[in-house]
C-alpha positions as CSV (number, residue, x, y, z in Angstrom):
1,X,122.2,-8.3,-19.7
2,X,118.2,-8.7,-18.4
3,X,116.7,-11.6,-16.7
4,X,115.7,-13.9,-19.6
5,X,115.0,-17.6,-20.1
6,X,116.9,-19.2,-23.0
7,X,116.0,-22.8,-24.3
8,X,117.7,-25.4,-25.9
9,X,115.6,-26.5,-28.4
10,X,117.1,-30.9,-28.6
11,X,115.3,-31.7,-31.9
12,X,115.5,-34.6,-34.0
13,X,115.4,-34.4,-37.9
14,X,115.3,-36.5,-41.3
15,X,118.7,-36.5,-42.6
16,X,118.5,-34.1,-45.9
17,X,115.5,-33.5,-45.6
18,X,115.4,-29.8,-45.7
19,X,111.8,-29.0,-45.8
20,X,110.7,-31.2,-43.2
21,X,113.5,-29.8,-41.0
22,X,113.1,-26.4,-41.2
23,X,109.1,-27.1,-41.1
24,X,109.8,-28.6,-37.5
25,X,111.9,-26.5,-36.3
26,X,109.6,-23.3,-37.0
27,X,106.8,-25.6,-34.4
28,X,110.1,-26.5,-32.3
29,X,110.4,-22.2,-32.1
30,X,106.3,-21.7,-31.3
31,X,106.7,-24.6,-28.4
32,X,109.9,-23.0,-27.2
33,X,108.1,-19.3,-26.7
34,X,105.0,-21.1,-25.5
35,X,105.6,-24.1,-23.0
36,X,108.6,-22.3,-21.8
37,X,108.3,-18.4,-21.9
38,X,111.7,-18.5,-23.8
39,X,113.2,-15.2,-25.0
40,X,116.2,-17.0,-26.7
41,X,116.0,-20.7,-28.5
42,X,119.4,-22.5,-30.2
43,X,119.2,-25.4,-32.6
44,X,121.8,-28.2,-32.5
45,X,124.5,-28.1,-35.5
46,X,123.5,-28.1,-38.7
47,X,120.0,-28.8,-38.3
48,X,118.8,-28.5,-41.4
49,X,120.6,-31.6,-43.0
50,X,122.1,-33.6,-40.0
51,X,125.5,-33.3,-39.5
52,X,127.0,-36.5,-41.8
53,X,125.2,-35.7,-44.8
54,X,126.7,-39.0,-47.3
55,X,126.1,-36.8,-50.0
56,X,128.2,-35.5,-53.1
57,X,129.5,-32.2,-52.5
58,X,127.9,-30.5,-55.4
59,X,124.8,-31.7,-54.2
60,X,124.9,-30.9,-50.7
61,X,126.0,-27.0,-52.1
62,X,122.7,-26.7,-54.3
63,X,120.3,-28.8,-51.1
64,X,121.6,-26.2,-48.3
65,X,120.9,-21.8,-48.6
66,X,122.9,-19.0,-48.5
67,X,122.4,-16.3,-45.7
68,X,120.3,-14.2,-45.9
69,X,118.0,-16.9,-47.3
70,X,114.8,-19.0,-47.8
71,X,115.5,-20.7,-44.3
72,X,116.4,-17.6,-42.4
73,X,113.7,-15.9,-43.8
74,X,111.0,-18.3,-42.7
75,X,112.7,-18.3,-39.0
76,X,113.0,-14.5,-38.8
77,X,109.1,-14.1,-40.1
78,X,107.8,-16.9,-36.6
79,X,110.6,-15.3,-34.3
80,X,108.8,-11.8,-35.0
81,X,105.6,-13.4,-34.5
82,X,106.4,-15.1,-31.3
83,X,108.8,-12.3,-30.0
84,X,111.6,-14.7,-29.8
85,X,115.4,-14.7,-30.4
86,X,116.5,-17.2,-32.8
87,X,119.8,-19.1,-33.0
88,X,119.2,-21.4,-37.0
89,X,122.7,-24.1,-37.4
90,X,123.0,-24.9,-40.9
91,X,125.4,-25.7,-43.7
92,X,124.9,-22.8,-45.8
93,X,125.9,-22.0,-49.8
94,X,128.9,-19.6,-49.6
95,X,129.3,-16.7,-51.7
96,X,132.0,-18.6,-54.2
97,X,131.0,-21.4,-56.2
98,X,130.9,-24.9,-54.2
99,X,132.0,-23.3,-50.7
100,X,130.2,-24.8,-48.0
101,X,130.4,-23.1,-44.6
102,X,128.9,-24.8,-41.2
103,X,126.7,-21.7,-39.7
104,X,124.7,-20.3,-37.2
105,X,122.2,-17.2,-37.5
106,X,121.0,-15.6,-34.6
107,X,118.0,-13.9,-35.6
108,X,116.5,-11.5,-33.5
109,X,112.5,-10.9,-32.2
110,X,111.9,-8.6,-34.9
111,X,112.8,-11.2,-37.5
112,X,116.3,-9.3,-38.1
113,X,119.5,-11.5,-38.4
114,X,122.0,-9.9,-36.2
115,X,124.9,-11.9,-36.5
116,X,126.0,-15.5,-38.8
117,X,129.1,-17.3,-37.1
118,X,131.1,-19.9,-39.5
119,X,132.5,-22.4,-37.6
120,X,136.3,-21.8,-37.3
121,X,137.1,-25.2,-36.1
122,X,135.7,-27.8,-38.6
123,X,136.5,-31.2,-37.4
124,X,138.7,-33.1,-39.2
125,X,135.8,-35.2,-41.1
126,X,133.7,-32.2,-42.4
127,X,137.2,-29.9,-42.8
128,X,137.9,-28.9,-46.9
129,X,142.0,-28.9,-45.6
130,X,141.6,-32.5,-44.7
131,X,139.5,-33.5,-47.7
132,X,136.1,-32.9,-46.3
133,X,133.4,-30.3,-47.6
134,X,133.4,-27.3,-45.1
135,X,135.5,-24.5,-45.5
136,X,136.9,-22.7,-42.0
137,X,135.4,-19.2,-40.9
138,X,137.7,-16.3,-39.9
139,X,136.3,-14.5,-37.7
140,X,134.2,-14.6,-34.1
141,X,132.7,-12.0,-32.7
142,X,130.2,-10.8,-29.4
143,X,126.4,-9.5,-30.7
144,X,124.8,-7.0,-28.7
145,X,121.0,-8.1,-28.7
146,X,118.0,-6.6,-26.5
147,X,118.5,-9.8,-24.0
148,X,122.4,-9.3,-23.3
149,X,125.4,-10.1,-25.5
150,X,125.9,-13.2,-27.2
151,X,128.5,-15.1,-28.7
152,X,128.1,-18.5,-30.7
153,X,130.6,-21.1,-31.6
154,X,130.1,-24.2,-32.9
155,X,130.8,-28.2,-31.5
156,X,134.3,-28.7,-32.0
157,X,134.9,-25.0,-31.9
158,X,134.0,-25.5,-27.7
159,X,137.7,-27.7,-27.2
160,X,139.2,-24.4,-28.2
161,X,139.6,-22.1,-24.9
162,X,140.6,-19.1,-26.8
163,X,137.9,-19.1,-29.0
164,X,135.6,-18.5,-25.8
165,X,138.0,-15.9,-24.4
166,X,138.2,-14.0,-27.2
167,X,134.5,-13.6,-27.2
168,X,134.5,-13.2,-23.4
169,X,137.0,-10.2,-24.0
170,X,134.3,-8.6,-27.0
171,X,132.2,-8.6,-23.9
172,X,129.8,-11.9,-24.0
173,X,127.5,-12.7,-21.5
174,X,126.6,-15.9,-23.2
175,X,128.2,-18.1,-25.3
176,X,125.9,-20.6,-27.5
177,X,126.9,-23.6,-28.5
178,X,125.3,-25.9,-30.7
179,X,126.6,-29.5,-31.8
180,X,126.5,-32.3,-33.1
181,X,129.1,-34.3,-30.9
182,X,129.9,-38.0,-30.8
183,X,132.4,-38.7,-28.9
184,X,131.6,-38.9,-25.2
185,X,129.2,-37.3,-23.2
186,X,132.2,-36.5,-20.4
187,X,134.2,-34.3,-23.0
188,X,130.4,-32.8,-24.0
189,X,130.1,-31.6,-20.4
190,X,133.6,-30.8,-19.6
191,X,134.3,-29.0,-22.6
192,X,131.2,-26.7,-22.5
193,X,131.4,-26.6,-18.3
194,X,135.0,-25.5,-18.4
195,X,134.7,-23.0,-21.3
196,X,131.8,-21.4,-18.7
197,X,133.8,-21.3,-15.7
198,X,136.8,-19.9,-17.8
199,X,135.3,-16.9,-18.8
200,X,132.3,-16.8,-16.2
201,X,129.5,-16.4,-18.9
202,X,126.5,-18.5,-19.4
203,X,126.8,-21.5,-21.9
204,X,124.1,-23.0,-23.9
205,X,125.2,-25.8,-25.3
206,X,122.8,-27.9,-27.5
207,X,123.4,-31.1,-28.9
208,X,122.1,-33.3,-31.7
209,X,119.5,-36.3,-31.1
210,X,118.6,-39.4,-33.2
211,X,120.6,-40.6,-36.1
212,X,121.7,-38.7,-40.0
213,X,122.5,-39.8,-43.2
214,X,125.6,-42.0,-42.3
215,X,123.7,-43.8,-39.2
216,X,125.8,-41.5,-36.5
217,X,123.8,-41.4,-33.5
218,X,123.5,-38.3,-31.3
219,X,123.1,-38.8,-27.4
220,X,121.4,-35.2,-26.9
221,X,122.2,-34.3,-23.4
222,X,121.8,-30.3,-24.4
223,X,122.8,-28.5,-21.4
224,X,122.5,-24.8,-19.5
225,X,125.6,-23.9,-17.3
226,X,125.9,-20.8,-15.6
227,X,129.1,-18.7,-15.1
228,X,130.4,-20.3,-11.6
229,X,129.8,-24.1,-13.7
230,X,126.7,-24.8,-12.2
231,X,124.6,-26.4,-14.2
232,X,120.5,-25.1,-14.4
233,X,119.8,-27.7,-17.0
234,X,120.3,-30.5,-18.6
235,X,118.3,-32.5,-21.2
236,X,117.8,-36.1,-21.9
237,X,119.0,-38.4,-24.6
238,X,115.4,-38.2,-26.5
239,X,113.7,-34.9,-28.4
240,X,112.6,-32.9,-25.6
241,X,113.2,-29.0,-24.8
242,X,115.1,-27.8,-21.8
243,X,115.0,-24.5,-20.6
244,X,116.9,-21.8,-17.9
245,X,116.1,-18.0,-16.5
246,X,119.7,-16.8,-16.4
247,X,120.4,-13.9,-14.1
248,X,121.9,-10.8,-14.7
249,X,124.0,-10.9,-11.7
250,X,125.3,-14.6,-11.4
251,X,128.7,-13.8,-9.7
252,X,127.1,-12.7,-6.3
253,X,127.7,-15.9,-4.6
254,X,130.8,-18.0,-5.0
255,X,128.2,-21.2,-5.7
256,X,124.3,-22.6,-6.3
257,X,122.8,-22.1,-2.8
258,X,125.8,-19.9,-1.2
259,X,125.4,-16.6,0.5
260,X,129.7,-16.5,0.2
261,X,130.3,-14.2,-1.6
262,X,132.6,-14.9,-5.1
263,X,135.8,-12.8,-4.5
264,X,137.6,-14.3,-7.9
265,X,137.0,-13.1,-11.2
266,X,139.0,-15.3,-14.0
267,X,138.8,-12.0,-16.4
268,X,139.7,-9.6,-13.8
269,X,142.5,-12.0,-12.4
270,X,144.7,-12.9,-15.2
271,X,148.6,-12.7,-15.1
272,X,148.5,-11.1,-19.1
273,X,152.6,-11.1,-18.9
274,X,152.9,-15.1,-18.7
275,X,151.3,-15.5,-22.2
276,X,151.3,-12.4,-24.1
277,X,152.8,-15.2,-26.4
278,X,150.6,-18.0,-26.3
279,X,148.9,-17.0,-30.4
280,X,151.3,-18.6,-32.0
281,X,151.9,-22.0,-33.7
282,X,152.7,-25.0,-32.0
283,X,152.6,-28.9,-32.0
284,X,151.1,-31.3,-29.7
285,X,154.1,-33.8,-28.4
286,X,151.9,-36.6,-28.7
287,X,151.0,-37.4,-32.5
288,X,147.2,-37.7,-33.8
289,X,146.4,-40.8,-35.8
290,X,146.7,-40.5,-39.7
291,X,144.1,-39.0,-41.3
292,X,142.1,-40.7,-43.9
């Protein structure tokens, strides 16, 4: 990968409203490349609707786009302008009647999408199999771009260590994450720190602010953590954007500050013959609480 500066891009938005949304977030893109010399900008989860949409599921299908689309085709035409890499979360309108998928685009600096990740790990409230309205993705994979190569996963998609590993096996530098998490800023961090220092890749992690349709509020706190689990930024709980140069060569040094050198490498170091069985189906001894 180069030396670039990637920013997270903590916007807040009017529930539904899709115009207004994707209005802001192209002047959320021009600020990014602007007040921050950012190469790469990510979006928090579903940004183009808010995350708890109270809607009917018909009419969030017909509100939201496919992709290729009207929204991606307005952020691909200002990332092109602004020679900027673009990662757009949205629902989006799936290919078969009424199936909903929870997306992100990255879109490169000549406007091009490169890659759309559906979110493999729906949480229980938005998943189809549990009654909700978003239908699981299949697939995860590592984009080669001009900056490096990047992987995306989405929120609840980040408690998942091998979903990171795999991507950190396709050869991802960075992994981005955007969110809309409400449960507690100490699994926010964890999670996306952890998932960082597992796989020793960068980890953009960007969550939602301000309230959606069904009054959840979002406490923000987007952060930038490098591959030894440093963190190089953090955001607030308010609309702001937050920004990091990530190095090409972060392992030198064992830590922020260090001239040690870092002799470990979790890739590199792994014991493959203790779980060559580990894909396979299991259940937690502790049961979750019914689902309504």
């Amino acid at each position: 990968m180069q030396k670039f500066t990637v920013a997270c891009a903590q916007m807040g938005f009017k529930p539904n409203d899709v115009d207004y949304n994707l209005k802001k977030a192209l002047e959320w893109i021009c600020r990014a490349a602007e007040e921050h010399g950012a190469e790469l900008v990510v979006f928090p989860e579903t940004i183009s609707t808010g995350f708890m949409h109270n809607l009917p599921y018909n009419e969030l299908y017909r509100l939201v786009e496919p992709v290729p689309g009207r929204f991606t085709e307005a952020i691909g035409k200002v990332a092109r302008e602004k020679k900027i890499h673009v990662c757009y979360p949205t629902y989006e309108r799936g290919e078969k009647d009424g199936i909903i998928y929870n997306s992100a685009t990255l879109i490169d600096d000549s406007g091009a999408i490169i890659g759309n990740y559906r979110k493999t790990h729906p949480f229980i409230s938005e998943n189809a199999a549990f009654g909700g309205w978003v239908t699981a993705g299949t697939a995860v994979k590592a984009y080669d771009t001009r900056l490096g190569k990047i992987g995306m996963i989405i929120c609840y998609d980040g408690d998942f260590p091998e979903l990171s590993r795999e991507l950190a096996l396709q050869g991802a530098e960075i992994i981005l994450r955007p969110a809309a998490l409400l449960r507690s800023y100490d699994i926010w961090y964890l999670t996306s720190a952890a998932r960082a220092f597992d796989n020793h890749v960068y980890m953009a992690a960007v969550n939602a602010v301000g309230s959606d349709a069904a009054g959840c509020n979002y406490f923000g706190n987007s952060l930038v953590i490098d591959p030894r689990a440093v963190k190089l930024a953090q955001a607030r709980g308010v609309e702001e954007i937050v920004s990091a140069q990530l190095d090409p060569d972060p392992l030198r040094f064992v830590t922020q500050g260090s001239k040690e050198p870092m002799v470990y490498n979790h890739i590199d170091d792994r014991n493959l013959e203790v779980y060559r069985n580990i894909a396979r189906a299991g259940n937690s001894p502790f049961p979750r609480a019914p689902v309504k």
